[in-house]
N, C-alpha and C positions, 0 to 999 in steps of 0.2 A: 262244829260251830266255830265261827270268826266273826270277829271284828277289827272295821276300817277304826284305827286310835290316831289322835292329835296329839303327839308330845313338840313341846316347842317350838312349834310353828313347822312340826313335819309331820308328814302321814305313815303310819307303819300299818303293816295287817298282824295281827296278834293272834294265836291262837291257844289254847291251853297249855301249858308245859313251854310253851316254845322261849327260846333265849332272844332276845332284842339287844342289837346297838345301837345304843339313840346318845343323842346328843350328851356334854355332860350335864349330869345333874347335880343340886348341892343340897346332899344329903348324905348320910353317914350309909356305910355300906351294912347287908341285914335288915334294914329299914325297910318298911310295907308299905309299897306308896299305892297312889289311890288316884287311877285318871278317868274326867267324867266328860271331854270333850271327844264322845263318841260319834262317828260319822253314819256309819251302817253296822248293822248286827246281821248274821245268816245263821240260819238254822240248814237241815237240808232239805226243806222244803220251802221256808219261809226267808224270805231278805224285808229288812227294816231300814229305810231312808231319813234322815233327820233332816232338818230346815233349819239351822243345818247340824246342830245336833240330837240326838235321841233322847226324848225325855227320859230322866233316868235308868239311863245305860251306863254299868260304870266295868270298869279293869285295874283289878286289885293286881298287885305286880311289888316283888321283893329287889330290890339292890345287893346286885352280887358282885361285882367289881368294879373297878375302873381301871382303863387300860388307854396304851396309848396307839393312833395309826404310826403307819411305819414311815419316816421321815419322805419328805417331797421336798425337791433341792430346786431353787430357783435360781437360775443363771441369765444375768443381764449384760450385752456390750453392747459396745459402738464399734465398728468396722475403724478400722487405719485409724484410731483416737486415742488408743489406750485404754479406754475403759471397761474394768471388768470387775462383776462386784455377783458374788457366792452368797445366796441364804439358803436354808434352811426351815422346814416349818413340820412339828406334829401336832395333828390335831387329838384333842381328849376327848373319852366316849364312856358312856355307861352301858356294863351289860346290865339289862334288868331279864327276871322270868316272868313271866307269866302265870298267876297262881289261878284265876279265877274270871271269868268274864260274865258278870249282870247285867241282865236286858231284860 
């Protein structure tokens, strides 16, 4: 069994047990969170469509860490100007698990 989940304005496929990177969240870590902006549910036989979400379908899901991506370096010139200017960016992410999926 899976489910299409909406966390933050992204689509993950969730399945039981399974570990998620999604965006960060702001919640303490341990925390049982609770997402009901479900898209589709599948059995293996059956698939469930929502309009566009599933009447109560919900995905119970714990906070297990936060962690950071591994730096992306942004380099900008001008050709024969002189200009040259170095950044830097990590983006933050939450693992959650997947405890449970109701449909």
């Amino acid at each position: 069994m899976y489910a299409l989940v909406e966390i933050l304005g992204k689509q993950y496929k969730a399945t039981k047990g399974a570990t998620l990177r999604v965006d960060k969240l702001d919640s303490e870590i341990g925390e049982k969170l609770e997402f009901d902006k479900v898209l589709a549910v599948s059995n293996s036989d059956k698939m469930v469509f929502g309009t566009p979400y599933v009447e109560g379908a919900k995905i119970m899901a714990t906070l297990d860490e936060a962690v950071k991506d591994k730096k992306v370096k942004v380099f900008k010139f001008k050709r024969r100007k002189g200009y040259r200017k170095t950044q830097g960016h990590r983006q933050n992410y939450s693992m959650i698990t997947i405890d449970e999926i109701k449909a």
